[in-house]
FITINU-484569 format. One line per 5 residues: their letters; for each residue x, y, z of N, C-alpha, C. Coordinates in Angstrom, 2 decimals. Atoms other than C-alpha are relative to their C-alpha. Example, Ala and Ser with C-alpha at 12.3 -4.5 7.8 and 13.67 -1.06 7.14 Angstrom:
BEGIN
AS) 0.89/-1.19/0.00/12.30/-4.50/7.80/0.90/1.20/0.00  -0.82/-1.19/-0.06/13.67/-1.06/7.14/-0.77/1.09/0.73
***
This chain:
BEGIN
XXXXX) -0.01/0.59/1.34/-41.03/33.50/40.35/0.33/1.06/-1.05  -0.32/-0.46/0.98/-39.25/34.99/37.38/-1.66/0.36/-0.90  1.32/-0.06/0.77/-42.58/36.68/35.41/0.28/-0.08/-1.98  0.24/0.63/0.81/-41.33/36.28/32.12/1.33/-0.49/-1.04  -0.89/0.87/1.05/-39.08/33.69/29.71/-0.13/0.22/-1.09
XXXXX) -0.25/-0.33/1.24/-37.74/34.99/26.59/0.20/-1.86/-0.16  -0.63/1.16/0.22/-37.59/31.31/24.58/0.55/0.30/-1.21  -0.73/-0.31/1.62/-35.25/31.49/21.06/0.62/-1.24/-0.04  -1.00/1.26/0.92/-34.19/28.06/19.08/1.13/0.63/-1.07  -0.56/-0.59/1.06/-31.13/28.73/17.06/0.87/-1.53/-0.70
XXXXX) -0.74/1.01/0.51/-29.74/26.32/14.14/0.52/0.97/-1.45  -1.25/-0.44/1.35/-26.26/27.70/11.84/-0.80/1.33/0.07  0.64/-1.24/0.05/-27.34/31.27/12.74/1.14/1.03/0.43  -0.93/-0.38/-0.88/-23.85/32.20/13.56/0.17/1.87/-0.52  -0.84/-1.41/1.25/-23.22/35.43/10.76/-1.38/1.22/1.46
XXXXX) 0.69/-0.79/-0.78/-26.39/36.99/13.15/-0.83/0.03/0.89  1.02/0.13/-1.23/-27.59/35.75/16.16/1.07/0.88/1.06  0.04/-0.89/-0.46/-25.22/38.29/17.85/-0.87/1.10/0.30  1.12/-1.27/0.19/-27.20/41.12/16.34/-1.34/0.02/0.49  1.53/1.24/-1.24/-30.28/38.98/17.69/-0.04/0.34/1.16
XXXXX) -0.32/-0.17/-1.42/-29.17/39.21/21.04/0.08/0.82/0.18  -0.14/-1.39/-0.32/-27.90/42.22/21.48/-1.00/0.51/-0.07  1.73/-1.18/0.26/-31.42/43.84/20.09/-0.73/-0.16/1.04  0.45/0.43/-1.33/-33.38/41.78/22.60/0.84/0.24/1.07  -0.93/-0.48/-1.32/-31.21/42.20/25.64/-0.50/1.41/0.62
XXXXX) 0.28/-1.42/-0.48/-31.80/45.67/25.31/-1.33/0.21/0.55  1.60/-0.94/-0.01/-35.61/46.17/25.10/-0.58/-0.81/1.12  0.82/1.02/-1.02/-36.30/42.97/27.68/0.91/-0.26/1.15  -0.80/0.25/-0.76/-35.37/42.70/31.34/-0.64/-1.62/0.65  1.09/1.03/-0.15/-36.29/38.77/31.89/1.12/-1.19/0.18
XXXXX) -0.42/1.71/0.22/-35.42/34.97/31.87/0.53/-0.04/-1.29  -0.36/0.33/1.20/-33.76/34.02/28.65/0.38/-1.42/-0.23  0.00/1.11/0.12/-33.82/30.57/27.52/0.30/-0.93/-1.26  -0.60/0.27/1.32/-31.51/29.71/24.39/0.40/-1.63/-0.12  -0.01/1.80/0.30/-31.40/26.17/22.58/0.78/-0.05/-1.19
XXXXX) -0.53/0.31/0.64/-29.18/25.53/20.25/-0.06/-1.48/-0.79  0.30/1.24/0.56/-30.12/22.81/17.67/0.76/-0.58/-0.42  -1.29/0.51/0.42/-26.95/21.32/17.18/0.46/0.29/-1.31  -0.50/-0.83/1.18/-25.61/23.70/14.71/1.50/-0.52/-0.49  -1.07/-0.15/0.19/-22.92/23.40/12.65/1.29/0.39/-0.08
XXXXX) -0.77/-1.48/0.22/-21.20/26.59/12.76/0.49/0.47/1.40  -0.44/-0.86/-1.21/-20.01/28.70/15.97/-1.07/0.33/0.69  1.27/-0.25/-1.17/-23.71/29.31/17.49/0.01/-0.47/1.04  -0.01/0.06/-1.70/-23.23/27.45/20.44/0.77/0.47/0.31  -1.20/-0.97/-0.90/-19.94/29.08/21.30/-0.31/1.64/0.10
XXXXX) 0.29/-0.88/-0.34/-21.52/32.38/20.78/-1.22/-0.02/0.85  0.38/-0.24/-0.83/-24.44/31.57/22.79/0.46/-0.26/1.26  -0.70/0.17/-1.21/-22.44/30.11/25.55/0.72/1.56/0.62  -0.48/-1.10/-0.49/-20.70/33.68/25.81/-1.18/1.06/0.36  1.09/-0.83/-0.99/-23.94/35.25/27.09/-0.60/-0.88/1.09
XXXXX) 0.65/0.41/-0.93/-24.63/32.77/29.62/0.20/0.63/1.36  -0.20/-0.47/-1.50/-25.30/34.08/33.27/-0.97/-0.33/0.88  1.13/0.64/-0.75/-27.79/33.75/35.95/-1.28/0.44/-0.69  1.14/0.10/0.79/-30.53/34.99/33.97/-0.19/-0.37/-1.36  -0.06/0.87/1.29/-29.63/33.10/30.53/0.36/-1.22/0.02
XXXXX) -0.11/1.53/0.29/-29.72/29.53/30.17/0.31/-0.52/-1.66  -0.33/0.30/1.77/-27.95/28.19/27.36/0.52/-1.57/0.10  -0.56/2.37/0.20/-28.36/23.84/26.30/0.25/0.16/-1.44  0.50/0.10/1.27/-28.84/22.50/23.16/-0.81/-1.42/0.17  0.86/0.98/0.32/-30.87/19.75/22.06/-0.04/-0.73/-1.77
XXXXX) -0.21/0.86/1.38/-30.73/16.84/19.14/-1.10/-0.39/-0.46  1.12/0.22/0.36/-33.78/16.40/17.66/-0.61/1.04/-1.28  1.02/-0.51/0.61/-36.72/17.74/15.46/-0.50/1.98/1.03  0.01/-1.65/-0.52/-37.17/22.08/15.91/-1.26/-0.35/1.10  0.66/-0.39/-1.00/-40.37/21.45/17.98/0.56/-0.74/1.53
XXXXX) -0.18/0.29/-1.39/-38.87/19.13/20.51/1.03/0.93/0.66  -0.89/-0.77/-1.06/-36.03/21.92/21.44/-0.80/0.94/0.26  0.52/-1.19/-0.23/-38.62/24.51/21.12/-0.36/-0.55/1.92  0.79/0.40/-1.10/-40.38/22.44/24.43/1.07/-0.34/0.98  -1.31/0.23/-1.03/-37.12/21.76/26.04/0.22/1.43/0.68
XXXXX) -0.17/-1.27/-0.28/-36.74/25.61/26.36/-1.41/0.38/0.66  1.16/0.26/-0.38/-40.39/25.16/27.44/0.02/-0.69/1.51  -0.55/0.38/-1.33/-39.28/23.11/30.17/1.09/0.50/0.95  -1.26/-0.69/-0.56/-36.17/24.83/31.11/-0.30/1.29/0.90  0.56/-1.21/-0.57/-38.16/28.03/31.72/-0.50/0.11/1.51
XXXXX) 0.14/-0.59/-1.50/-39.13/29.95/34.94/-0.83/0.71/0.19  1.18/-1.32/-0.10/-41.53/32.38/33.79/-1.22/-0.16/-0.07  1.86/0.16/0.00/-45.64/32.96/34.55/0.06/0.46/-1.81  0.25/-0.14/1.23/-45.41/33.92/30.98/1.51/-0.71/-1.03  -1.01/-0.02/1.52/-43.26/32.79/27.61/-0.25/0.80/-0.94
XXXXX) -0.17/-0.48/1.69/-42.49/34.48/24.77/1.09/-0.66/-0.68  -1.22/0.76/1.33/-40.91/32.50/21.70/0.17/1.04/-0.98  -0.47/-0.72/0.73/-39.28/34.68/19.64/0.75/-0.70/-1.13  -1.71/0.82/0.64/-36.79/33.49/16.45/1.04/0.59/-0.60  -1.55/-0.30/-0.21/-33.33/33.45/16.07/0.44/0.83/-1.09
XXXXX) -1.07/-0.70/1.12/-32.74/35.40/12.87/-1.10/1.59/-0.15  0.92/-0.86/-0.50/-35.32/38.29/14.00/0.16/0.96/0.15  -0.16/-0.65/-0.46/-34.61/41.62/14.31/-1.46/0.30/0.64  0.88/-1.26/-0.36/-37.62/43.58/16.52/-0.17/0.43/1.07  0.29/-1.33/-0.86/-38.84/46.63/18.15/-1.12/0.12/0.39
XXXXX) 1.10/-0.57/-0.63/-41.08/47.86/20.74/-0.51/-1.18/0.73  0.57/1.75/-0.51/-41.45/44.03/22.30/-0.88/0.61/1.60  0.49/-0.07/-1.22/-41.77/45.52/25.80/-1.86/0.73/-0.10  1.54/-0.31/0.35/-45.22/47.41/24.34/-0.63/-1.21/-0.48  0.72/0.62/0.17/-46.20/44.74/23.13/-0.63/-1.57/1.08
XXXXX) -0.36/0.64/-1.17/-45.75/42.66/26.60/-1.27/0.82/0.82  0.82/-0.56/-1.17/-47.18/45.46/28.28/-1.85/0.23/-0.70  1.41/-0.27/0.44/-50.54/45.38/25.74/-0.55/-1.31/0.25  0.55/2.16/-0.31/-50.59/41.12/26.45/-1.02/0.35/1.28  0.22/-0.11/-1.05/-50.65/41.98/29.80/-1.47/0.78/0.78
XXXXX) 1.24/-1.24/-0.29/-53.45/44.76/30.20/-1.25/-0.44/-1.22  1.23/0.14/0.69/-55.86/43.24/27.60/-0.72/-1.73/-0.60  -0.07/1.72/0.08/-54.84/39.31/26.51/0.52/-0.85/0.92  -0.08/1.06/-0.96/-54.22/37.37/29.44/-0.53/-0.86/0.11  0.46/1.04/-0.17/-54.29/34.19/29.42/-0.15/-0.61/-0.95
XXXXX) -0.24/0.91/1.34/-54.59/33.59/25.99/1.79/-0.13/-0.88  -1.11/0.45/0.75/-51.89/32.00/23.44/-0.16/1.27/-1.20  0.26/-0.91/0.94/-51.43/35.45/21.58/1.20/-0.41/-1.16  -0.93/0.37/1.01/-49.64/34.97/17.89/-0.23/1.55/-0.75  -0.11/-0.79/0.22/-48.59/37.93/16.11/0.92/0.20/-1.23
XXXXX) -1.28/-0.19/1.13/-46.95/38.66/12.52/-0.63/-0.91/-1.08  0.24/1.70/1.29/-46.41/36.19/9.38/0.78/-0.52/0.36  -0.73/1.10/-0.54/-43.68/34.67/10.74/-0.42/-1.27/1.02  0.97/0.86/-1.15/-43.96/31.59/13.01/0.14/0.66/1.18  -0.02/-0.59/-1.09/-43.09/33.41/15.96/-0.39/1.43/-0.45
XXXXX) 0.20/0.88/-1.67/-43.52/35.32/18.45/-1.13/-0.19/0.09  1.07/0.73/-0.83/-45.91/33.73/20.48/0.08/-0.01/1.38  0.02/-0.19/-1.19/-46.87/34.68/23.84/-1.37/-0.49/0.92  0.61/0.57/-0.71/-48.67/32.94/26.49/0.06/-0.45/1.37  -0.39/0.86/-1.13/-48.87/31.48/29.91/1.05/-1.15/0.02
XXXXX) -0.17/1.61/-0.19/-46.61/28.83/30.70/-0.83/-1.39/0.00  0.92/1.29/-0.57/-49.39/27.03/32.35/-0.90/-0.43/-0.77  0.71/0.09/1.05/-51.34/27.71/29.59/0.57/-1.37/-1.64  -0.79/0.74/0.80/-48.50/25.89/27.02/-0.02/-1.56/0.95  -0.11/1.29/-0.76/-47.81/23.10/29.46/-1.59/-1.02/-0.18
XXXXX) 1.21/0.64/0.35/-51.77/22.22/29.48/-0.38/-0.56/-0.95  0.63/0.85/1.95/-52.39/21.58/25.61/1.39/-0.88/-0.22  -1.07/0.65/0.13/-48.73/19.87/25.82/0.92/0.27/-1.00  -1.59/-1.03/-0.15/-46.12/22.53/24.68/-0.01/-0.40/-1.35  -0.13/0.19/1.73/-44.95/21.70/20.99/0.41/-1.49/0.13
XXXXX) 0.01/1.32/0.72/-44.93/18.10/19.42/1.81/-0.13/-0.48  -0.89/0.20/0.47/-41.67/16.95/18.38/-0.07/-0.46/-1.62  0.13/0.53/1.01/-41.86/17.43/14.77/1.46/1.20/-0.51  -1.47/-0.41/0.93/-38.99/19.00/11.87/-0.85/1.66/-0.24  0.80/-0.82/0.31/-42.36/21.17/10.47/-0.73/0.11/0.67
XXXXX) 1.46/0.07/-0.35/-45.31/22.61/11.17/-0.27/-0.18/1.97  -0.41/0.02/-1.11/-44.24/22.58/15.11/-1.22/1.23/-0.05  0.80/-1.09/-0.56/-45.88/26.22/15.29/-1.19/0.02/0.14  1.73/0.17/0.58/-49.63/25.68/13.31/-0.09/-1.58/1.07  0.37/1.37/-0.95/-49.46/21.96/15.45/-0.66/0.84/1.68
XXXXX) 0.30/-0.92/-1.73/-49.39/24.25/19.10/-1.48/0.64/-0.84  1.24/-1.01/0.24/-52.10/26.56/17.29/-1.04/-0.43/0.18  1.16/0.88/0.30/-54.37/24.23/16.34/-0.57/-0.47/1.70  0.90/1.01/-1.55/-54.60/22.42/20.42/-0.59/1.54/0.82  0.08/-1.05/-0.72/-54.77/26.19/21.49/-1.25/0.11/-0.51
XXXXX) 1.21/-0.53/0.78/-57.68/27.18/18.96/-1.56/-0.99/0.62  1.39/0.49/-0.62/-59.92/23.85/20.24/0.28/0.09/1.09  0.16/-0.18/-1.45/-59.03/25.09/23.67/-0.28/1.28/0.24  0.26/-1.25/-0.03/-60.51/28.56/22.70/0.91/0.58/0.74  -1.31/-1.62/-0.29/-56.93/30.60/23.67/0.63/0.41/-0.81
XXXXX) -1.26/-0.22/0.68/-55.61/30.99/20.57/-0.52/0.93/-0.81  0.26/-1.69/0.49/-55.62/34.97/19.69/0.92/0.56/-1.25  -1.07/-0.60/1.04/-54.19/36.13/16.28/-0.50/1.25/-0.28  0.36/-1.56/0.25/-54.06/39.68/16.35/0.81/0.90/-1.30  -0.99/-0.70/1.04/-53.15/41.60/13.11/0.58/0.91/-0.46
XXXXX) -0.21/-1.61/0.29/-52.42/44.94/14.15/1.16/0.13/1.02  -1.05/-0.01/-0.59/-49.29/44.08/15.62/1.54/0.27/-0.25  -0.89/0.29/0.70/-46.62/44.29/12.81/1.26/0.79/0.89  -0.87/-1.06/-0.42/-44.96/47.18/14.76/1.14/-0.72/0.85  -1.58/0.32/-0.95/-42.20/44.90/16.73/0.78/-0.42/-1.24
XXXXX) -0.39/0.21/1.03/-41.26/43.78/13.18/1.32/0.59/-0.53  -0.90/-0.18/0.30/-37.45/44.32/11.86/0.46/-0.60/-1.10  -0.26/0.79/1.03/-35.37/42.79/9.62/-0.08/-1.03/0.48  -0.01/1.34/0.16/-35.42/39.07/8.57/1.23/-0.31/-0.38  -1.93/-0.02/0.44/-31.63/38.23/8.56/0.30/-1.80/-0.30
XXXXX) 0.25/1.23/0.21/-32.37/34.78/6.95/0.58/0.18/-1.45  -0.58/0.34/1.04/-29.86/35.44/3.97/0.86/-1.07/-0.32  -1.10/0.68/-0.32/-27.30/33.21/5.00/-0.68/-1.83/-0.19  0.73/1.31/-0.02/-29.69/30.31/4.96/-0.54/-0.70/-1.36  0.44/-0.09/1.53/-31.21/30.89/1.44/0.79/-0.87/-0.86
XXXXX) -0.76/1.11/1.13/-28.77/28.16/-0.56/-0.25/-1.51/0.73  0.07/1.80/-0.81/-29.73/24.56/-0.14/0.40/-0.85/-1.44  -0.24/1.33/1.08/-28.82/21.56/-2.03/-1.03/-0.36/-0.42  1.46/0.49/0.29/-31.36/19.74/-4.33/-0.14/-1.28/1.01  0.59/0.77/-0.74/-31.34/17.07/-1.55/-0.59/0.85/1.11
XXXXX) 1.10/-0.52/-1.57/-32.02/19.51/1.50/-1.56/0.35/-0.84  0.91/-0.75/0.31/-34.33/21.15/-0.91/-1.63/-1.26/0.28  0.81/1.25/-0.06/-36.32/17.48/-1.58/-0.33/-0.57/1.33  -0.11/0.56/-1.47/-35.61/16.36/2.04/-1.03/1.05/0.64  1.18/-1.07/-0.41/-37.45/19.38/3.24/-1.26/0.30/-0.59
XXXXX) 1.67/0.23/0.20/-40.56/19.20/1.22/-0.54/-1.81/0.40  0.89/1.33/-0.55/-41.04/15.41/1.84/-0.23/0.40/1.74  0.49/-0.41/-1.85/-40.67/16.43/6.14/-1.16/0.52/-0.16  1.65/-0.91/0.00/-43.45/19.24/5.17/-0.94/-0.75/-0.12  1.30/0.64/0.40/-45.71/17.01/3.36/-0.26/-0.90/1.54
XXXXX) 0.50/1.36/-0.82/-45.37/14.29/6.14/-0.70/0.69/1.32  0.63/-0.26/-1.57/-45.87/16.89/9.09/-1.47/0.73/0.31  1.33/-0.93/0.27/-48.85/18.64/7.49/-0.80/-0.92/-0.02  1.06/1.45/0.29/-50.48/15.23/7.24/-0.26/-0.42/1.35  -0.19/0.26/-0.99/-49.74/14.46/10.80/-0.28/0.82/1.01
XXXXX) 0.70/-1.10/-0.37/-51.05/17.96/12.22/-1.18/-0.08/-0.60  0.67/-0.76/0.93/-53.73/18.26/9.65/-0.14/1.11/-0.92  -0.47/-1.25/0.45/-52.40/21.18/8.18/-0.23/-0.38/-1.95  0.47/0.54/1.31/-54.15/21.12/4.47/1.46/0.18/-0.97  -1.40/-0.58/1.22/-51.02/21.13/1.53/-0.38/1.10/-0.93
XXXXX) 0.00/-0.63/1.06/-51.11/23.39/-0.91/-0.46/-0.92/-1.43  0.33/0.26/0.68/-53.03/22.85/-3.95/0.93/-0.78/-1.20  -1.48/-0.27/1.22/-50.53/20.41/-6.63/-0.60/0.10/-1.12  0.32/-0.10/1.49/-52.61/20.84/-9.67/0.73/0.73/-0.36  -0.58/-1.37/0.40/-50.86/24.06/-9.59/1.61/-0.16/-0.20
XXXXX) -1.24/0.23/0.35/-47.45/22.46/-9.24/0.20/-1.45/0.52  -0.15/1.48/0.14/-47.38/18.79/-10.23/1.22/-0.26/0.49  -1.03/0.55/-0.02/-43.83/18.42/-9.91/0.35/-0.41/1.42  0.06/0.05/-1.48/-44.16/18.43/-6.27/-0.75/-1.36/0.25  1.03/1.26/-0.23/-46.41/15.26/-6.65/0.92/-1.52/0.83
XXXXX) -1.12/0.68/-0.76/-43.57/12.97/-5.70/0.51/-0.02/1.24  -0.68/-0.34/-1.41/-42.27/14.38/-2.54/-1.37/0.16/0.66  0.91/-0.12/-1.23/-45.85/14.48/-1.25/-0.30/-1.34/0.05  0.25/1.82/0.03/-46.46/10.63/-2.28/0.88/-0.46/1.16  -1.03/1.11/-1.03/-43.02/9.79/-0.11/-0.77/0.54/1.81
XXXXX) 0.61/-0.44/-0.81/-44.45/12.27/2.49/-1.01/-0.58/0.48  1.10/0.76/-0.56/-47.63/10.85/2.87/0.41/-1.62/1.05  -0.49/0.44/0.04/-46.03/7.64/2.76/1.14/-0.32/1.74  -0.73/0.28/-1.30/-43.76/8.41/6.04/-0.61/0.29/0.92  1.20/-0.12/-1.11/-46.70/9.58/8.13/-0.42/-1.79/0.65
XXXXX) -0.42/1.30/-0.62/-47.03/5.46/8.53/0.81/-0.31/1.46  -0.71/0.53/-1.23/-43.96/4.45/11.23/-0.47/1.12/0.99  0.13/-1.04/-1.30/-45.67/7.84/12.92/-1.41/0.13/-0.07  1.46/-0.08/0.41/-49.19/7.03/12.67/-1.09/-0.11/1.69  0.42/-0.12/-1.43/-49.56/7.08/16.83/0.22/2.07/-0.17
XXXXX) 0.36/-1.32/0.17/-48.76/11.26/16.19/-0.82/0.83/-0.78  0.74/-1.08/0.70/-51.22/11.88/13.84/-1.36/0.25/1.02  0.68/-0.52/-0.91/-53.35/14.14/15.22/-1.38/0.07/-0.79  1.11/-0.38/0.49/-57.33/15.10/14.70/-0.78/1.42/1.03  0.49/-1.43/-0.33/-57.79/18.82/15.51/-1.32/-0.08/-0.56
XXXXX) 1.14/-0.46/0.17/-61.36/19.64/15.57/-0.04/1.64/-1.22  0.23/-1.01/0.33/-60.68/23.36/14.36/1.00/-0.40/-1.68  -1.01/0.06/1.61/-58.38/22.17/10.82/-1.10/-0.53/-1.09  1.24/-0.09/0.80/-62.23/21.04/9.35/-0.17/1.35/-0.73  0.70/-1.41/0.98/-62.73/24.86/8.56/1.36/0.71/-0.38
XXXXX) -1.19/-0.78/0.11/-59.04/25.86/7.62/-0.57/0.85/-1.30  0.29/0.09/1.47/-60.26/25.75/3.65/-1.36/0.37/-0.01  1.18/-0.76/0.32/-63.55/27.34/4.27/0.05/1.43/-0.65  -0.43/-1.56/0.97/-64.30/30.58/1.96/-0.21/0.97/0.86  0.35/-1.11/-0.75/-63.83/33.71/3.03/-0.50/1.27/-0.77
XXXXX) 0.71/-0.57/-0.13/-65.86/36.52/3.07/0.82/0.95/-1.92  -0.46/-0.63/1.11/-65.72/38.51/-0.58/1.28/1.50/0.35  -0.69/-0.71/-0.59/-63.88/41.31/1.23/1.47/-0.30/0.26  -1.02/0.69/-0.06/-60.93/39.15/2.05/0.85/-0.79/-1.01  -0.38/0.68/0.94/-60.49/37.61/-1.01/1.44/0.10/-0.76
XXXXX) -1.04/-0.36/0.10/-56.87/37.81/-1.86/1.47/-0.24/0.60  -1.68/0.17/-1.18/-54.79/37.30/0.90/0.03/-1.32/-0.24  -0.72/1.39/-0.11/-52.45/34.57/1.23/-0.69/-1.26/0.72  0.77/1.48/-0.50/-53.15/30.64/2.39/0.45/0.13/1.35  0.10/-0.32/-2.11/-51.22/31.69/6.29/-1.45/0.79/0.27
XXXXX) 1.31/-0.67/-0.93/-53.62/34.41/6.58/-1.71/-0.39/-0.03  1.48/0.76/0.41/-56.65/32.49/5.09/-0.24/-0.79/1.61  0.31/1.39/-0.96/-55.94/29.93/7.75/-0.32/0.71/1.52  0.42/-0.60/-1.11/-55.62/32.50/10.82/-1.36/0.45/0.27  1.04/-0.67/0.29/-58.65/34.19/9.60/-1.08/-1.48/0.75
XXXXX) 0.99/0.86/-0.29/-60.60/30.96/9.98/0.01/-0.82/1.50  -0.07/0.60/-1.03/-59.06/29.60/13.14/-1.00/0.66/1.09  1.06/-0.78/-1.11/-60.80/32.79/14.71/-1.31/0.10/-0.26  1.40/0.16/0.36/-63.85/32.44/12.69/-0.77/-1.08/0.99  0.18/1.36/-0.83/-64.04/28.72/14.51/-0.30/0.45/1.54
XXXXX) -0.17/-0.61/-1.32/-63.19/30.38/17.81/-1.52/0.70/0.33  1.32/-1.33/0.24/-66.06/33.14/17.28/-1.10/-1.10/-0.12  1.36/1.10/0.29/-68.71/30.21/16.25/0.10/-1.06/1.19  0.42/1.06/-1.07/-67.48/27.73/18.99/0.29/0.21/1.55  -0.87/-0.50/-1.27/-65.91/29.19/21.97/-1.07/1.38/0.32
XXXXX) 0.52/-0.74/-1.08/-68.46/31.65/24.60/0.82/1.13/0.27  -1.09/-1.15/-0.18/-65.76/34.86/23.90/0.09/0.97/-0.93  0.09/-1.65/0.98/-65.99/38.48/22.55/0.93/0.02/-0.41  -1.23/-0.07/-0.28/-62.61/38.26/22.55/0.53/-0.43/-1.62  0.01/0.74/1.54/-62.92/36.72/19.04/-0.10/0.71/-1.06
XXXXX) 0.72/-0.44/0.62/-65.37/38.62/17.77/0.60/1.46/-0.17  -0.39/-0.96/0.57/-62.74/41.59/18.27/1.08/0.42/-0.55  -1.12/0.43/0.59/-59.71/40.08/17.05/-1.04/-0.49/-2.05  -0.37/-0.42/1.64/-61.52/39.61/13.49/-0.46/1.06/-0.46  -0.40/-1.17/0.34/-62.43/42.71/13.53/1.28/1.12/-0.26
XXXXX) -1.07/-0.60/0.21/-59.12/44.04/13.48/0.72/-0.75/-1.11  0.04/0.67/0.09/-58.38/41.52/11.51/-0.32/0.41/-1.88  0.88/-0.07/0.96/-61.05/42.29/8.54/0.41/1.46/-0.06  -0.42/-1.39/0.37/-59.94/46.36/8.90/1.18/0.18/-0.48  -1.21/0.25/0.65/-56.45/45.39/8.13/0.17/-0.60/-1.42
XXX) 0.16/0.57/0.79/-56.99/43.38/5.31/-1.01/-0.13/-1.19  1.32/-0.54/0.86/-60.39/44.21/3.66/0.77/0.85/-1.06  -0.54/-1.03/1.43/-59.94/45.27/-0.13/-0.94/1.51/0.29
***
C-alpha cells in the first residue's frame, strides 16, 4: 500500500499551479491525487502533463468539498495530506515526519489557511470525508473530527508556510462577489459555523436573509455538531485579540480538553496559548 496521498483541488489556477507542483514534487516522494474543478482556463491541460503512475489526474463538477472527497476516494495512501493549489511550502517532509513520530492517528490541521490537513485515510473515511458543499467544506470535516476527539490544531507549525499566489483570483464581479456571500451564509448555517457579527456591517444583512433562506431545499444537510455550542465562548484574558479562525480553533481544543480522555489536548493548547498570549 502506497503510505501516503498528496490530495490538491485546483479551480482557474493556471498563471501558478506549475510553480505549485514543481515545489511539491520536490520535497514529497508519494501518491499524488489532483482534481480539477472544472476550470476555465488551461489547469486541466497543465495538470494532465504531470500525469504518470504515481499522479492521478480527474476532475469533478460540483461544489469544492465534493471534489475534495473524490480525491479522497481516488487515493491509495494509509495517510492523506490536502494541501491547496495556490500554496507555495517548505519543509512538508518534517512536518510528515513530526505527524508520524508524535500525531498519529489524529486529523492534524496546521496554519490559517484551510489546508493542509493531515490524517489517516481511515480516519477521513469514518466521520465521512468532506460534505459536498461550495463553503465551509474544511470547518464542516473539523467539526465531525473534533466530536470524534481527533481533531489536533497545532500552532507552532507555520514553518512549511510560503507564498500565497492567490493574486490572480483577487477581481470578482459584484455578482460573484454577492453570489459568494449568500453560498457562505447558507453553508455556515448548514455546518453551524456562527456568521460574523452584522451589527458591524449591516449591509451584508441581505445576502444573509437569501442565505438563510436557501438552507431550506437543503434542510436534510444541516448538520448539529455537538462541539459548534462553544465556538463563541470567551477566551481567556490572555488571548484576547486574536482573530474569529483562531478564536474558533482555540475553542474546538478547549471542547476536546473538557470532553475527550486525551493529554494530547491539553498540549496542543499549550502551544497554542505560548504562541499567542499577549
Amino acid at each position: 500500500m502506497v503510505s501516503l496521498s498528496v490530495n490538491m483541488i485546483f479551480r482557474n489556477e493556471e498563471p501558478v499551479v506549475k510553480k505549485v507542483l514543481d515545489n511539491i514534487f520536490q520535497q514529497i516522494d508519494g501518491e499524488f491525487v489532483l482534481i480539477d474543478n472544472m476550470s476555465r482556463d488551461r489547469t486541466f491541460d497543465i495538470l494532465k502533463s504531470y500525469e504518470r503512475d504515481n499522479v492521478i489526474v480527474d476532475r469533478y463538477n460540483g461544489p469544492k468539498g465534493g471534489a475534495r472527497n473524490k480525491a479522497l476516494i481516488l487515493s491509495h495512501g494509509k495517510y492523506i495530506l490536502c494541501l491547496d493549489g495556490d500554496q507555495i511550502y517548505y519543509n512538508l517532509q518534517k512536518l510528515i515526519d513530526e505527524y508520524l513520530n508524535n500525531y498519529d492517528g489524529y486529523g492534524l490541521k496546521v496554519g490559517r489557511s484551510s489546508f493542509p490537513i493531515l490524517a489517516p485515510r481511515e480516519l477521513l473515511i469514518k466521520v465521512g470525508g468532506w460534505r459536498n458543499l461550495v463553503h465551509i467544506e474544511d470547518w464542516d470535516l473539523w467539526f465531525r473530527l473534533t466530536d470524534s476527539c481527533k481533531y489536533l490544531y497545532l500552532a507552532n507549525k507555520d514553518y512549511i508556510f510560503g507564498d500565497h499566489l492567490h493574486d490572480h483570483k483577487m477581481h470578482h464581479t459584484k455578482w460573484q462577489t454577492a453570489k459568494g456571500l449568500i453560498e457562505r451564509y447558507r453553508d455556515r448555517t448548514l455546518t453551524g459555523l456562527p456568521s460574523p457579527y452584522l451589527k458591524d456591517n449591516p449591509e451584508l444583512l441581505p445576502f444573509y436573509v437569501i442565505g438563510k433562506l436557501l438552507v431550506i431545499p437543503k434542510y436534510k444537510m444541516l448538520a448539529h455538531y455537538k462541539c459548534t455550542k462553544h465556538l463563541r465562548e470567551k477566551l481567556p484574558p490572555k488571548l484576547e485579540g486574536i482573530d474569529w479562525d483562531l478564536k474558533r480553533h482555540y475553542n474546538l481544543l478547549k471542547y476536546e480538553k473538557t470532553h475527550c480522555n486525551d493529554l494530547i489536548f491539553d498540549e496542543a493548547i499549550k502551544i497554542f496559548e505560548e504562541k499567542y498570549s499577549r
